[in-house]
C-alpha positions in Angstrom: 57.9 48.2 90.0 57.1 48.0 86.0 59.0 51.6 86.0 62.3 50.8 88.0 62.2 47.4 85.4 61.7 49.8 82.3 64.5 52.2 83.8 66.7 49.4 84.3 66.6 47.9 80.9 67.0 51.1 79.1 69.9 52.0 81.4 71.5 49.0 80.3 71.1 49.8 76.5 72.1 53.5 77.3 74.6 53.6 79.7 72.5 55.8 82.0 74.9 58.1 84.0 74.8 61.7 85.7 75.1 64.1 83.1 78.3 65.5 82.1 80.1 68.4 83.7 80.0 71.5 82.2 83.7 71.9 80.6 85.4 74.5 83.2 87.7 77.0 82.0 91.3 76.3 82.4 93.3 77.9 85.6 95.9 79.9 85.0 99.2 78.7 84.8 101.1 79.2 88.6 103.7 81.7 88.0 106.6 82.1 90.4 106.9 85.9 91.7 109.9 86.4 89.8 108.8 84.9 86.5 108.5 88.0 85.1 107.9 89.0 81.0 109.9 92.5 80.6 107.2 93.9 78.3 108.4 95.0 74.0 107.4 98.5 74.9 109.7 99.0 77.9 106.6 99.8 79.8 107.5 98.0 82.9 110.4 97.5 85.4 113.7 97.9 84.2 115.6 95.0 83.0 119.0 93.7 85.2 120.1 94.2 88.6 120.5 97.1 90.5 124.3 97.1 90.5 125.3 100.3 89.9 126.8 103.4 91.9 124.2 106.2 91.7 125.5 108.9 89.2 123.9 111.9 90.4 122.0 112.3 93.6 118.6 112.4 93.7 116.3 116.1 93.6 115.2 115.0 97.0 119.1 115.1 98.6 119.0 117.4 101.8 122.6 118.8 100.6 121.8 120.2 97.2 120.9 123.9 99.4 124.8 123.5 100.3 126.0 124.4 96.8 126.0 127.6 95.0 124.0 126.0 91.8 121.6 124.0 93.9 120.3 120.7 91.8 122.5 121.7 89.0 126.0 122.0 90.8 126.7 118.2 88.5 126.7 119.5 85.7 130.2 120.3 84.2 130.7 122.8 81.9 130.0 122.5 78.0 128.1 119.3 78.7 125.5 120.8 76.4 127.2 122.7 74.2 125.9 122.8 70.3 122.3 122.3 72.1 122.1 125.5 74.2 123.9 129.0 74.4 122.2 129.5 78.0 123.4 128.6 81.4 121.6 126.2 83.2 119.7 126.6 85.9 118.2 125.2 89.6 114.1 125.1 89.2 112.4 123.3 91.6 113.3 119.5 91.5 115.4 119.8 87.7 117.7 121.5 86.2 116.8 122.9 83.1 117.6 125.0 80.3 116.4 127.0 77.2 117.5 125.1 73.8 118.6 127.3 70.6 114.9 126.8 69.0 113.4 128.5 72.4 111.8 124.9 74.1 112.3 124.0 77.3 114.5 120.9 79.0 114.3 119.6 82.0 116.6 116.8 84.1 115.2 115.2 87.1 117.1 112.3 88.9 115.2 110.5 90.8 112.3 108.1 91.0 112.0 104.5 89.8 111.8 102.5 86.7 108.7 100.8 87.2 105.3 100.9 85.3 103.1 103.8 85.6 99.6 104.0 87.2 98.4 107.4 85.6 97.3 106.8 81.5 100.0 107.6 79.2 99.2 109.1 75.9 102.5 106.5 74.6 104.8 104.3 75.3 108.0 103.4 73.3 111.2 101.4 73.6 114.7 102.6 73.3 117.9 102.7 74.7 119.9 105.8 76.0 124.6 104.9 75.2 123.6 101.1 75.3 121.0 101.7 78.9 117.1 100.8 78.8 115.4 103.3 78.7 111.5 104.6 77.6 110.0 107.4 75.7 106.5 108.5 77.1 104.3 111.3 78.1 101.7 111.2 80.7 98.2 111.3 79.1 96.9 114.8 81.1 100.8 116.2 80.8 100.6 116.0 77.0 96.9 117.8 77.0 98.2 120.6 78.2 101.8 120.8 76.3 101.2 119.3 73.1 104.2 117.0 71.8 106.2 117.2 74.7 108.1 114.0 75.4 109.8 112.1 78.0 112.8 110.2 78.1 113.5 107.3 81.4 116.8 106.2 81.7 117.7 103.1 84.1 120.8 103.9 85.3 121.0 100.0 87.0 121.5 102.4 90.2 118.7 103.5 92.9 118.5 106.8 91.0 117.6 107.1 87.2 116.4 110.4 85.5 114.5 111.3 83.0 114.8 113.9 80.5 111.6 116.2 79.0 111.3 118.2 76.4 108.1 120.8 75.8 107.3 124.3 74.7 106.4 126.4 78.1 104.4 128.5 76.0 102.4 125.1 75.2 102.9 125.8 71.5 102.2 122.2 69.7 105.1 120.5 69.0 106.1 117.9 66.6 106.1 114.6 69.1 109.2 112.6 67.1 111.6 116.2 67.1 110.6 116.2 71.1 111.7 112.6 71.2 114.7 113.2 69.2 116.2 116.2 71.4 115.5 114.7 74.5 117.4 111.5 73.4 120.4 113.9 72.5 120.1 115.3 76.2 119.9 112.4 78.0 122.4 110.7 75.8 124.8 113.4 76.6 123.7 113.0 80.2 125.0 109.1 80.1 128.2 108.9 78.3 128.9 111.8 81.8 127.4 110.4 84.5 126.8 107.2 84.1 129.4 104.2 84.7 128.1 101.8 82.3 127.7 104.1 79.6 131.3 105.1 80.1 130.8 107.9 82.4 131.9 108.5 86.1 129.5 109.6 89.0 129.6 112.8 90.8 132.5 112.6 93.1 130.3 113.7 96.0 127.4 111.6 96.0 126.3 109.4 98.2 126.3 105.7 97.6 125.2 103.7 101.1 123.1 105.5 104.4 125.4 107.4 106.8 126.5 104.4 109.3 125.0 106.2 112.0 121.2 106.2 110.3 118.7 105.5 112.8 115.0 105.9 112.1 112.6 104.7 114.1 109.2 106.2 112.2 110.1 103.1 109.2 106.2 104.5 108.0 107.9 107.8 107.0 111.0 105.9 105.8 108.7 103.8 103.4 105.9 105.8 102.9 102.4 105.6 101.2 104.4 107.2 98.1 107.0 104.7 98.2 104.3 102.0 98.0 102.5 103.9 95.4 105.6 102.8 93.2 104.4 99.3 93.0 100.6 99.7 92.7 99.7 99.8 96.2 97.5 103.0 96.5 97.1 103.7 100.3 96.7 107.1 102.4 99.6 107.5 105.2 97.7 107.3 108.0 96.6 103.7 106.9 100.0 102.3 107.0 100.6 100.2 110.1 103.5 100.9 111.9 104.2 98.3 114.8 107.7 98.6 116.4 109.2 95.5 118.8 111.7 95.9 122.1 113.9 93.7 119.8 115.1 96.6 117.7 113.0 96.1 114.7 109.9 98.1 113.6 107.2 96.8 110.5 105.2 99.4 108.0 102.6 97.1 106.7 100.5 98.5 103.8 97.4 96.4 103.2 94.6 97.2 101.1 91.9 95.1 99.5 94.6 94.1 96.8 97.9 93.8 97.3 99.6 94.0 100.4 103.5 94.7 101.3 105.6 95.0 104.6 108.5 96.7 105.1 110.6 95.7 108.0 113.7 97.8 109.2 116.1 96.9 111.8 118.2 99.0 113.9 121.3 96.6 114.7 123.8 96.2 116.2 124.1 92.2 114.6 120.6 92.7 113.0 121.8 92.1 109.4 121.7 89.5 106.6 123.2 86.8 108.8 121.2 86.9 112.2 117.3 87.9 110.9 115.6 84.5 110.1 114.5 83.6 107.5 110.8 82.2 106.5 110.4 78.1 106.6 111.0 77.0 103.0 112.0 80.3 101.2 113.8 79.8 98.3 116.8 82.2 98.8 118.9 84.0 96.0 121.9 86.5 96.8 121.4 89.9 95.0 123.0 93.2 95.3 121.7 97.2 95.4 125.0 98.8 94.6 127.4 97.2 96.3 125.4 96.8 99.2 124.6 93.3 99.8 121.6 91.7 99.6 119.2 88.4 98.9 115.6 87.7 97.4 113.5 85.2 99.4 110.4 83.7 98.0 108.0 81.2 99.5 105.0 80.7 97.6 103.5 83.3 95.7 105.4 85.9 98.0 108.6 87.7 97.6 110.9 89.4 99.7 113.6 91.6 99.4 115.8 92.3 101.9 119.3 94.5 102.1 122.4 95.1 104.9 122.0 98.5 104.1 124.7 99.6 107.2 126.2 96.9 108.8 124.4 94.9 111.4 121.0 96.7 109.8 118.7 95.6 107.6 115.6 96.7 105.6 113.5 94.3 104.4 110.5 94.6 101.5 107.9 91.6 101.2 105.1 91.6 98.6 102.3 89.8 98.1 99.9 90.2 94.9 96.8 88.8 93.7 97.4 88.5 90.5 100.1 86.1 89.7 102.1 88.4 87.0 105.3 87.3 87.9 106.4 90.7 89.2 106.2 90.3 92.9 110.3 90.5 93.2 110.7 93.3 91.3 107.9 94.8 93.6 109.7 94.2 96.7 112.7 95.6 94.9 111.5 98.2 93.8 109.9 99.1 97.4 113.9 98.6 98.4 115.4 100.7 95.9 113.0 103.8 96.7 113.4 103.3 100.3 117.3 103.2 100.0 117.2 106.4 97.7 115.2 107.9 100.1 118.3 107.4 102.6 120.8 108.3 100.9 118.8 111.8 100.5 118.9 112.6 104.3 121.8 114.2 106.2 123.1 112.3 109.1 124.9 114.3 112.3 128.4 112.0 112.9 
């Protein structure tokens, strides 16, 4: 009794209480998945829309066997003249060609603009005739051909390239001269091929899937490559493929990280008007080319979703766990390769 008195008198000199919370860090801010900072360095998706016609196609297309000079047949003639006396030529996925001080160039369309997951040994801003574009080299690329460099251009189309420049007989080269040629290449390249630089496309390449496109494997369509793009890292035989009697078939890609569904539907009245959309989604109209399309996000996810043929629709959702602010730009950029990857197939009429 004498102790609860004690207590209760020093209490009431004190102000006896529970003890304080420790202080807590603060949370992070909530970021909306399209509140995204394009990085100084260029290092990350490219900056726009994707509103372009596709120049060139990509070194993927089915058709490229059906001309004489394979992956080089775009080339018109003297577009490198005063950099090379040689012809160009077909290797593999590029077209390349010998410049006058013997090292090698090579032009690849195709791929995305999106950030990297191998190391790069650097990473540096520019732009290519007034488009985004990156210097780089991949760390073990520029091991094993010393001062070779890289150029990215975003063509704002489902098809950029990218230019490199190295010695094949890995003789060290001075990084900045690399740089420097490869910019001349691929500037030449723009001011061609490329509408917004003041160049006109390819007449013959493909800009929207053959109306008649119908796929019913949409895990080969968008496959564990196409979600490597955005940091998903998953073997093919893990994506889930579930199809529906309705006309619509799912590739779900889920890992213990992020996770991403692509939904593809095979019409007819399947498009951007009849699929529903989720309760609440906060719904912007986009384009991919002049294909129409809208973003829909609802929470910390984003979807992507485009009338690729009409009465068809293929449809990219994302859902990270980090809150970057790049979960549109993921689901777009799941869209864009998946598109490009269409527009590379032949279709029987």
């Amino acid at each position: 009794m004498r102790t609860l008195i004690v207590m209760a008198l020093l209490c009431g000199l004190t102000a006896c209480s529970e003890p304080a919370p420790a202080p807590q860090p603060p949370r992070p801010t909530e970021k909306r998945p399209d509140d995204y900072a394009y990085p100084a360095d260029h290092s990350g998706f490219g900056e726009g829309p994707v509103d372009q016609p596709v120049p060139v196609p990509s070194a993927n297309w089915a058709a490229w066997d059906f001309h004489p000079s394979h992956g080089c047949a775009w080339v018109p003639d003297g577009l490198f003249a005063g950099i090379t006396s040689d012809s160009v030529r077909s290797d593999d996925d590029f077209c390349s060609f010998t410049t006058a001080e013997g090292n090698s160039v090579q032009i690849r369309w195709g791929g995305a603009f999106v950030p990297f997951n191998e190391p790069t040994a650097f990473m540096e801003a520019t732009t290519v005739a007034g488009l985004y574009a990156r210097f780089y080299d991949r760390t073990e690329h520029q091991a094993g051909f010393p001062g070779a460099c890289q150029l990215q251009v975003d063509t704002r189309s489902v098809v950029p390239f990218t230019v490199l420049h190295r010695n094949e007989e890995r003789k060290p080269l001075d990084r900045q001269r690399s740089c420097q040629a490869a910019h001349q290449v691929a500037e030449r390249v723009a001011k061609r091929m490329v509408p917004l630089a003041g160049g006109q496309v390819w007449s013959v390449t493909p800009q929207r899937p053959h109306p008649a496109f119908v796929h019913t494997g949409v895990c080969d369509i968008a496959d564990s490559g196409t979600f490597g793009f955005v940091g998903i890292d998953i073997p093919q035989e893990q994506l889930w493929q579930s199809n529906s009697i309705a006309g619509q078939s799912t590739c779900t890609a889920r890992t213990g990280g992020p996770s991403a569904e692509v939904l593809l539907t095979f019409g007819p009245a399947m498009g951007l008007a009849e699929i529903r959309l989720a309760a609440g989604a906060a719904v912007t109209s986009q384009v991919i080319g002049d294909l129409a399309a809208r973003q829909e996000i609802v929470g910390t996810s984003c979807a992507f979703a485009v009338e690729f043929v009409p009465g068809k629709l293929l449809r990219a959702s994302y859902t990270g766990t980090t809150n970057d602010g790049s979960g549109c730009l993921r689901a777009r950029a799941i869209v864009v390769v998946t598109i490009s990857g269409m527009l590379d197939q032949i279709v029987a009429s």
